[in-house]
N, C-alpha and C positions, 0 to 999 in steps of 0.2 A: 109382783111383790114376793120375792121368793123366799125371802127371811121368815114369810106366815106371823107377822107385827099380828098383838093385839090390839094394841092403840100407838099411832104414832103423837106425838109431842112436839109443836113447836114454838119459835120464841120470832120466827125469821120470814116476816109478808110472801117472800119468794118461796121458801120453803112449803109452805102450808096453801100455795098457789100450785106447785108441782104436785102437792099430793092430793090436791083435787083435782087435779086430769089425770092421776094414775091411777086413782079408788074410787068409787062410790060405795064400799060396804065396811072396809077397815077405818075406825072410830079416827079423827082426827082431833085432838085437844090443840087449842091455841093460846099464847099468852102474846098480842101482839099489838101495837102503837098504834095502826092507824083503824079507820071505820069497816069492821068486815062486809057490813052490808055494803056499802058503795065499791069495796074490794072484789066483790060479787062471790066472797066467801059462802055466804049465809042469805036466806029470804028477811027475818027479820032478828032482832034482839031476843024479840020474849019466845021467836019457833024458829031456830035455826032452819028446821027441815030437811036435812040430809046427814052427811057421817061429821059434817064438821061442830065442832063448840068450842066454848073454853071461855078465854076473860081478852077485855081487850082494855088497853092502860089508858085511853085518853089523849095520848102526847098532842094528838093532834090540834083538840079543843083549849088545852091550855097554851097556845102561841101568847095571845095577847096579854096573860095573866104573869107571864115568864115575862117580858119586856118592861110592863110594868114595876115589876121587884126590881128588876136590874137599874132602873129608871130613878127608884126611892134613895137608893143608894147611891148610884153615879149619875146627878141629875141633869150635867153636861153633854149627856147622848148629844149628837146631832147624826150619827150615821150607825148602822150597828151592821153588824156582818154576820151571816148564818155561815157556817161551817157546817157543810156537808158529804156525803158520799154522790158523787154521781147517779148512781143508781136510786139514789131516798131521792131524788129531787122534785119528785111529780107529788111526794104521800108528805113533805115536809114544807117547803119554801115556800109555797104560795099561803099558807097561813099566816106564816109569819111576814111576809111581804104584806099581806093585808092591813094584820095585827100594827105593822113598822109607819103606814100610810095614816090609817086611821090615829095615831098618836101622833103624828107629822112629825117624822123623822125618816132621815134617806137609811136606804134599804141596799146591802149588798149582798150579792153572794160570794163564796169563799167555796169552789168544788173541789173535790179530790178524789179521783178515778183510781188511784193506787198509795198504798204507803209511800216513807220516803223515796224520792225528795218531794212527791208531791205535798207533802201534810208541810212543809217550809217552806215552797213555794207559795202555798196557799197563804203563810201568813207576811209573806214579804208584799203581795198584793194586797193583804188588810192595811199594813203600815203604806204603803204606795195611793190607797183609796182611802186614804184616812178615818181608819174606822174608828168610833168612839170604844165599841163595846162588841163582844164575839156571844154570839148561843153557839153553842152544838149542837145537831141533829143527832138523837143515838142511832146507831145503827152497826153490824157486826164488821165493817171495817175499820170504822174511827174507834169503838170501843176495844177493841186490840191497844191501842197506840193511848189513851187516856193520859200516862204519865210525861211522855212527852209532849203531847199538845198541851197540859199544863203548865212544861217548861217553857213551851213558846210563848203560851198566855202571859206570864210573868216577864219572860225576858222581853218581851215589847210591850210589856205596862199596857194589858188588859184585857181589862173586865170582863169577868165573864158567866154567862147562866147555864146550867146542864140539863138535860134530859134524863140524865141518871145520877144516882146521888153516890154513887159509886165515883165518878168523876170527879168529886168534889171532894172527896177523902183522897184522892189522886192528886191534889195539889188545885182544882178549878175553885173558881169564889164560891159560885151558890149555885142551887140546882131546885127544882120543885116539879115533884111526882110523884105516880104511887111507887109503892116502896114493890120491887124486885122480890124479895123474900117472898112478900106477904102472895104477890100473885101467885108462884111457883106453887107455894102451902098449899092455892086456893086450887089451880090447877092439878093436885096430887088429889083432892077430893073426886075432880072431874072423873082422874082414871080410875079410882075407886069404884066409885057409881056406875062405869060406863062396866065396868071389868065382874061388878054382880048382876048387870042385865040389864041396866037404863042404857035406852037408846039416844044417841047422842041427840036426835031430832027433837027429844024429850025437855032435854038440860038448857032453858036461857041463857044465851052470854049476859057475864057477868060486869059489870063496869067499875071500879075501883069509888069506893066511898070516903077513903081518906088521900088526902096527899101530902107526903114530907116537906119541907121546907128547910134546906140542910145550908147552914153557913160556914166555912172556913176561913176564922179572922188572923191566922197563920196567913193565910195568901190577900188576903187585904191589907194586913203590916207590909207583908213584900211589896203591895202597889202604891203603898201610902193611900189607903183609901181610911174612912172612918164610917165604922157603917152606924146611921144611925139607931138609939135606942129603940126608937118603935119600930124600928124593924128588926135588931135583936129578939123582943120580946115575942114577936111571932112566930119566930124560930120555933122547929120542931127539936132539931141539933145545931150546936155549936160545936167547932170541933178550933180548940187553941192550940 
């Protein structure tokens, strides 16, 4: 580590994988989607026990809870397509394949190993596998490209759930998670504490206690959708 880092920061599974085979003494803050423990980040929640901490967002546990929303509103699912990065596909799909099983509805995937053409390829095999409804995986490939996977979403009429509510101000239907801001905030405390002398082995990851629930009825006019009232009302944002 030649840079002499106080605390490294990251947002990226792989990244904060790399920097634990390259450190054991330089602090590692995390703000990351899937389970650290089972990532073999961390020993447990409440004792990390080495240099790594930070917050982890949940994405993973809410598969089933995202289908569901998508479900209230376009109740005609019969297949639904996960869109994701190649590389998410062991930390993201099989939940949601679960989550798609347990509600009996067909399950497809939808990879993308590189930006375009692959992100249009991917959705000519949505419409080819007749997908009813698309989630997104977040992850730092397809979150580049947001605006246009939204145009694709629309220009082949559908539906769709995000992992980031960022997505969904990008033109996607609805999204449900914690909210990006708030982890960052929560992780600037981490480097705080770490940086007056709390050792990271000290600091419990954190787990997000609220989740946004963000609708765009701009891009449901586009699909001709109508999304019902009580599920308006649960909305955290609407954005017209």
């Amino acid at each position: 580590m030649e840079l002499k880092v106080d605390v490294i920061v990251s947002s990226e599974n792989s990244l904060v994988r790399a920097a634990k085979k390259m450190t054991k003494t330089i602090p590692v803050v995390m703000v990351i989607n899937g389970d650290p423990v089972a990532n073999g980040f961390i020993d447990s929640l409440a004792r990390p026990g080495g240099n790594i901490t930070g917050l982890t967002r949940m994405n993973r546990e809410l598969s089933g809870k995202r289908i569901e929303l998508l479900m209230e509103v376009v109740p005609r699912i019969s297949k639904i397509g996960v869109l994701s990065a190649a590389s998410g596909i062991a930390s993201g799909l099989k939940e949601y394949q679960a989550a798609a099983r347990a509600l009996k509805i067909q399950f497809q995937s939808l990879e993308v190993r590189a930006p375009n053409p692959e992100i249009e390829r991917a959705f000519r095999d949505a419409v080819k596998q007749r997908v009813s409804a698309v989630i997104t995986v977040r992850g730092s490939l397809l979150n580049r490209y947001s605006e246009k996977i939204s145009e694709l979403l629309i220009k082949n009429r559908l539906p769709s759930m995000h992992e980031r509510n960022e997505d969904v101000e990008a033109g996607g239907l609805m999204s449900y998670a914690a909210s990006d801001a708030e982890s960052f905030k929560r992780a600037a405390v981490y480097v705080d504490k770490i940086l007056k002398g709390t050792k990271p082995a000290d600091l419990p990851v954190e787990q997000p206690t609220k989740f946004e629930f963000v609708i765009n009825l701009k891009t449901a006019k586009a699909l001709n959708l109508t999304v019902p009232q009580s599920v308006l009302f649960r909305a955290d944002r609407v954005i017209k």
